[in-house]
N, C-alpha and C positions, 0 to 999 in steps of 0.2 A: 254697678258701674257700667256705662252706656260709651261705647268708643264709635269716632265717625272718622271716616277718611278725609285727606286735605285735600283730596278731590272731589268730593262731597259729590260722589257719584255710585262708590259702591255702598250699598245697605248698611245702617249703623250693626255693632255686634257687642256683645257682652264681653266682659274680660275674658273669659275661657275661652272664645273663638278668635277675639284678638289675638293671644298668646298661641295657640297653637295654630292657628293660618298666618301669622307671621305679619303680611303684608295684602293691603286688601286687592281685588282684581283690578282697579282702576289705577294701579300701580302708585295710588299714592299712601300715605303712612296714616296708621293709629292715632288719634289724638282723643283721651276725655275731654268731655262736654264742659267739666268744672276741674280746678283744682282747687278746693275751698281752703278759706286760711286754719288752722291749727289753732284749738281753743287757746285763751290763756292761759287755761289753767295746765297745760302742753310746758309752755316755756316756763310758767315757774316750777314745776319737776322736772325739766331738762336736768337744772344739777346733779341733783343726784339721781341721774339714768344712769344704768347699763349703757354702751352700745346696741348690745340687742335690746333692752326694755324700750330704748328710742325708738329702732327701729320697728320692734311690732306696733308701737302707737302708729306712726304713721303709717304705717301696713293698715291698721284697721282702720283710720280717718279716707287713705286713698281708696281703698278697694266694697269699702260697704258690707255690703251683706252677701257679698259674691264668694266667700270665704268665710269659715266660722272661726271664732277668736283661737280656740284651740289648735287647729290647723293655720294659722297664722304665724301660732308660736312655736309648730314644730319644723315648721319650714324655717324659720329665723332663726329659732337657735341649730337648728341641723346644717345651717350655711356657713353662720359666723363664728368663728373661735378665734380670732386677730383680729388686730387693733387697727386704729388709723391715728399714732399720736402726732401733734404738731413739735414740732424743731424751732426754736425760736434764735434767728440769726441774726439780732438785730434789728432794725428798720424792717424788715423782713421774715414772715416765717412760712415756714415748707410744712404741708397739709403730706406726713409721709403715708399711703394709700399701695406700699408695696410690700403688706407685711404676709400677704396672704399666700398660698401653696405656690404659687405659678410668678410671684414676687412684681404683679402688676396688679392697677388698680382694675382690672375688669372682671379679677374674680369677685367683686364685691357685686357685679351685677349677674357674673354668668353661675353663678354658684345659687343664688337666687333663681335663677329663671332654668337651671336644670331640676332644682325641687319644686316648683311652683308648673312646670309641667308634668313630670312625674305625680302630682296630685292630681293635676286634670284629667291625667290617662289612668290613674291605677285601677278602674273599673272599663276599659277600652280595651278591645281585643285589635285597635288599628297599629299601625309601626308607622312613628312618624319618623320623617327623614328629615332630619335638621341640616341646612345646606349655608355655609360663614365662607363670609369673603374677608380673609387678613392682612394687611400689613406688616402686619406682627404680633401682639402682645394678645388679640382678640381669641387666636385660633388657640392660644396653650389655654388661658383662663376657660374657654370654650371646652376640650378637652377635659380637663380636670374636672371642670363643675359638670358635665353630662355624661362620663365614666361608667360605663355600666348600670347605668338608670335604665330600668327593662322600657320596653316599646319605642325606643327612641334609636336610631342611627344617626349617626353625623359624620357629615361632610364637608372637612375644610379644605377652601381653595385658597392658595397664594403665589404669591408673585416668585418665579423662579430668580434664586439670587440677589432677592430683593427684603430679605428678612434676616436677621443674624442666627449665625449660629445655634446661638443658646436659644433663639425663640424656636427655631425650625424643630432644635429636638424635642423642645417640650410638648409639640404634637405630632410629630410625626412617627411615634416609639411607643406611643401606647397599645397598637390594636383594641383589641375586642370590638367593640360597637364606635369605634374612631375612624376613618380613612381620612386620609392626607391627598389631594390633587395637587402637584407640581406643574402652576401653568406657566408658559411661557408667555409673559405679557406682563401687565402694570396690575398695581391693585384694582385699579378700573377699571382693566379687564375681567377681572377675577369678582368684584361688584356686580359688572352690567352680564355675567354668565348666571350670576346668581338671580336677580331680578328677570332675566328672559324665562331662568327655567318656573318662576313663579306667575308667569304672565303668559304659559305655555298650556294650550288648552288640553294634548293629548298627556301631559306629563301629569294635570291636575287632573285630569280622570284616572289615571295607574297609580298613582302614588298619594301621600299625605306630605305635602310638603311644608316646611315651616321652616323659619331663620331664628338664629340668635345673633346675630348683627346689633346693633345698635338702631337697626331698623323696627326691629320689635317694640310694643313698649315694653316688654317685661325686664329689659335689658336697663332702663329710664328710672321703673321707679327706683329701686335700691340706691341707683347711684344717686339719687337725693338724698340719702340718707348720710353720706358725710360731709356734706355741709352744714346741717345741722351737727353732727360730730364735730364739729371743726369748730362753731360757733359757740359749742357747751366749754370750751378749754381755754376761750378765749378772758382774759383775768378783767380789762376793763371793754363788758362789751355797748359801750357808751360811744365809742370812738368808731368812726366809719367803716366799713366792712366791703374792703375789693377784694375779688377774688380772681387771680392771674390761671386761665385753664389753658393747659397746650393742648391745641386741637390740630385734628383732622377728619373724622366723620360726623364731628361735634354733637354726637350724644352726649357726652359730657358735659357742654356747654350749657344745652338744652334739659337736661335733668337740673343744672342749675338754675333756669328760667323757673321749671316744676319747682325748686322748693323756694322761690322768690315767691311765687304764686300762693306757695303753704303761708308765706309769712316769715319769711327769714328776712330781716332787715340789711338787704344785702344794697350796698350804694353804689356801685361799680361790679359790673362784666368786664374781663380782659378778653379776649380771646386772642391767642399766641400762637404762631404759625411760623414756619418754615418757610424756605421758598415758593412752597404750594402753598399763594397770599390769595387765593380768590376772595374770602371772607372780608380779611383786612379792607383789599380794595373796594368790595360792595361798600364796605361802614365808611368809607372814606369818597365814594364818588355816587350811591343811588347803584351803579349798574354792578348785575351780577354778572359776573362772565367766566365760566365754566371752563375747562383745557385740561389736556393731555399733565397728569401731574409727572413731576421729575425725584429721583432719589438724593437724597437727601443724607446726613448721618442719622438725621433724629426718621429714622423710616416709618415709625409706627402712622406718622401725621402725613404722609407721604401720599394724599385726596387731593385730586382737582376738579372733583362733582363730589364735595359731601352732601350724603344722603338728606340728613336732618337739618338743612337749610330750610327745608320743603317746613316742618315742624315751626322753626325759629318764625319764618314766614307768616305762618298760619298763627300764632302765638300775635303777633303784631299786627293783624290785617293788612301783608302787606304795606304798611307802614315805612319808610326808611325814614323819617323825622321822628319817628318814636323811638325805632331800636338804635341810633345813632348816641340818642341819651342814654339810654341804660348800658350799651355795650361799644367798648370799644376795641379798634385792632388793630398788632405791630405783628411786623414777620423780621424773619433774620437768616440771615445765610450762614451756611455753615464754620465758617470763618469766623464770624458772630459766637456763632452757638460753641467753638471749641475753646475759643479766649475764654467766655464764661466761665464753662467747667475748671479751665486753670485756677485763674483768678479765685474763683470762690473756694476751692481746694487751699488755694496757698493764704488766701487773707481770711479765712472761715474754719478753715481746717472740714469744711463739710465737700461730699463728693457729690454731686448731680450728673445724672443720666442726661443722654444729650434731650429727650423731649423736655424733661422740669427745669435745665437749661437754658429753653428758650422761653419758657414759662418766667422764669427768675428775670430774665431782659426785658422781659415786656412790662414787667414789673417794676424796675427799676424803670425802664422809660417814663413810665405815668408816674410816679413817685417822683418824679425829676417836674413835672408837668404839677402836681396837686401837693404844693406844701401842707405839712402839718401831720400831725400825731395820727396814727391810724393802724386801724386791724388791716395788715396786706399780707394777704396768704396768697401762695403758689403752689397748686395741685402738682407731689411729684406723685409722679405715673408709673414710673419701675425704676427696680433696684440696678444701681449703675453697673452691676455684676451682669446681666443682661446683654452689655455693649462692653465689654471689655476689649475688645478689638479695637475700638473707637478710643475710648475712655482711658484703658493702660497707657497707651505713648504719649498720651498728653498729660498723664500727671510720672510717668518714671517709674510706675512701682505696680503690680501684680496686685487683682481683687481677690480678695478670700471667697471661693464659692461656696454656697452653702454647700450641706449635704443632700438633700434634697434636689439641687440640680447637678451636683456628680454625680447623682446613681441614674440620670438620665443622658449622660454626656456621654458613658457607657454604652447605654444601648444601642442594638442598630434601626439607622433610620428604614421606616416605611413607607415611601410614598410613589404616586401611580402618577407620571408625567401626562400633562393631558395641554393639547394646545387653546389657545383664545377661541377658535370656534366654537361655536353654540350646538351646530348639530353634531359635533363627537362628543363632547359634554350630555349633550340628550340621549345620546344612545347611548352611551355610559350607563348614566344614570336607568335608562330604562332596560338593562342586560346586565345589572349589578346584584 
């Protein structure tokens, strides 16, 4: 598997160097050369997959020969042990993706890409230093899935006061091979510290540096793996197939371009957004225009330079006449986003997180816009237990936590206050 930067400036590289450099030196992203479509004979054993027997097929369709079949399938089943089933509400059904340890959909890719590294290193006597910029949901799923995987250190940065509670503990409480940076600034802050220290020439001679952002691709493929999940459950899949993603660094999005590209008969992109509309606006007027993003309830979406625009881009040539038809985009304001969560609560009896929220409005928007019969799924993203701050006074009644996040709600937090500057971050990093 042959990966080229969307700056098509630094050297092509093999999966394995993709995955562990993270991000190339010309500061632009990974992309394969192909994404080929998935035999037929793929979709007529979809029925009866596994989840993971799905997933190892296309593990070995995407990755080639850079991977032997057996090490495909011990990384995949050592990843996945939860589900992703859909909820059917109607006109409506919810793609649920929060069944996993950290109760977000990103442990589906970060649990993946801490085994899929740990393979590349288990014969490497290097320490890479994994360095995540969160909003929220990235840094716990990140945690979880890179836990004590020997040769690896990680380094999560986030927005002071700008992540919930329950997310902040789910990384900040673990130690061993975790550190937590408490910066004072925006995600985009906490993003553009990450990306200087990668584009830093004295940092990349001391150190191994790599990301699991959604900047990676290793971060990419898994997450195509439940669309096709999604699409195996669906009863008649005859009927047109939209799929509503709440974005904000819109890997997400962009994994679902990748399994369009496999062959998923997908008819519709949504992309749902928050106040942080820059995407919307691009699909709506040609011009991209980037800005300081604002907080939000739904924080996790909370980007005003998503990273993987650069990808979407590069995926279309640059194009806005082309990606206009395949994808389209609503945003919504908080006010917006809290009606929802009532509303579907009291006429559904089902609860959404403020992100699958705004996913659920965007949905209904287009659905109001394209009559007729249809598969309309909406990616929820985490368990509304997650935001109960948010979420409790709008519907009157208290979330049953699991178990699993009260033995973390317990512990005490650890994390190392660090400001938006770049050179205290450098020296950090290189006195650490």
């Amino acid at each position: 598997m042959q990966l080229y930067s969307t700056k098509r400036v630094s050297p092509d590289v093999d999966l394995k160097e993709a995955v562990l450099k993270g991000l190339p030196s010309d500061n632009g992203l990974y992309m394969p050369y192909e994404m080929f479509h998935l035999p037929p004979s793929f979709f007529e054993a979809l029925p009866q997959m596994s989840f993971n027997e799905m997933a190892i097929e296309i593990t070995k369709h995407i990755v080639g020969d850079d991977i032997a079949d057996s090490d495909i399938e011990l990384i995949i089943n050592s990843a996945y042990n939860f589900d992703a089933p859909i909820v059917d509400l109607g006109d409506i059904k919810i793609l649920e993706l929060f069944q996993g340890p950290t109760l977000a959909f990103k442990d589906f890719g970060a649990r993946f890409m801490g085994r899929l590294m740990g393979y590349f290193l288990k014969d490497s006597k290097d320490v890479v230093n994994i360095l995540v910029a969160t909003s929220g949901d990235t840094g716990s799923a990140v945690a979880h899935g890179f836990l004590n995987v020997e040769g690896i250190q990680v380094t999560i940065l986030y927005p002071k006061g700008k992540v919930s509670d329950i997310q902040e503990k789910q990384f900040t409480t673990l130690g061993a091979n975790i550190t937590a940076l408490e910066v004072d600034g925006t995600f985009d802050d906490c993003q553009r510290l990450v990306k200087s220290a990668f584009l830093d020439s004295e940092l990349n001679q001391k150190l191994v540096l790599s990301s699991a952002n959604s900047i990676n691709i290793a971060r990419l493929i898994p997450q195509s793996f439940y669309y096709f999940w999604a699409y195996k459950q669906l009863k008649n899949k005859s009927l047109p197939l939209y799929f509503s993603i709440p974005s904000g660094n819109f890997g997400n999005l962009t994994a679902c371009l990748f399994a369009q590209a496999m062959g998923l008969p997908i008819s519709k992109i949504i992309a749902a957004t928050n106040a942080n509309n820059i995407v919307p606006e691009y699909l709506a007027s040609g011009l991209f225009q980037p800005r300081t993003s604002v907080s939000t309830i739904s924080n996790a979406m909370d980007v005003g330079n998503p990273s993987n625009f650069a990808r979407i881009m590069d995926i279309y040539s640059n194009d806005w006449e082309v990606i206009k038809d395949d994808i389209i985009g609503y945003s919504f304001d908080d006010n917006q986003t809290a009606q929802c969560i009532q509303d579907v609560y009291k006429e559904k009896g089902y609860l959404l997180c403020p992100h699958t929220a705004v996913g659920y409005l965007a949905m209904e928007e287009f659905l109001k816009e394209n009559n007729g019969a249809a598969n309309a799924v909406v990616l929820s993203t985490a368990h509304p237990v997650k935001f109960g701050e948010v979420v409790e006074p709008l519907i009157g009644e208290k979330i049953e936590i699991p178990q699993r996040l009260k033995d973390m709600l317990g512990s005490d937090k650890k994390s190392i206050p660090m400001s938006s500057d770049f050179n205290q971050f450098k020296e950090w990093l290189l006195n650490k």
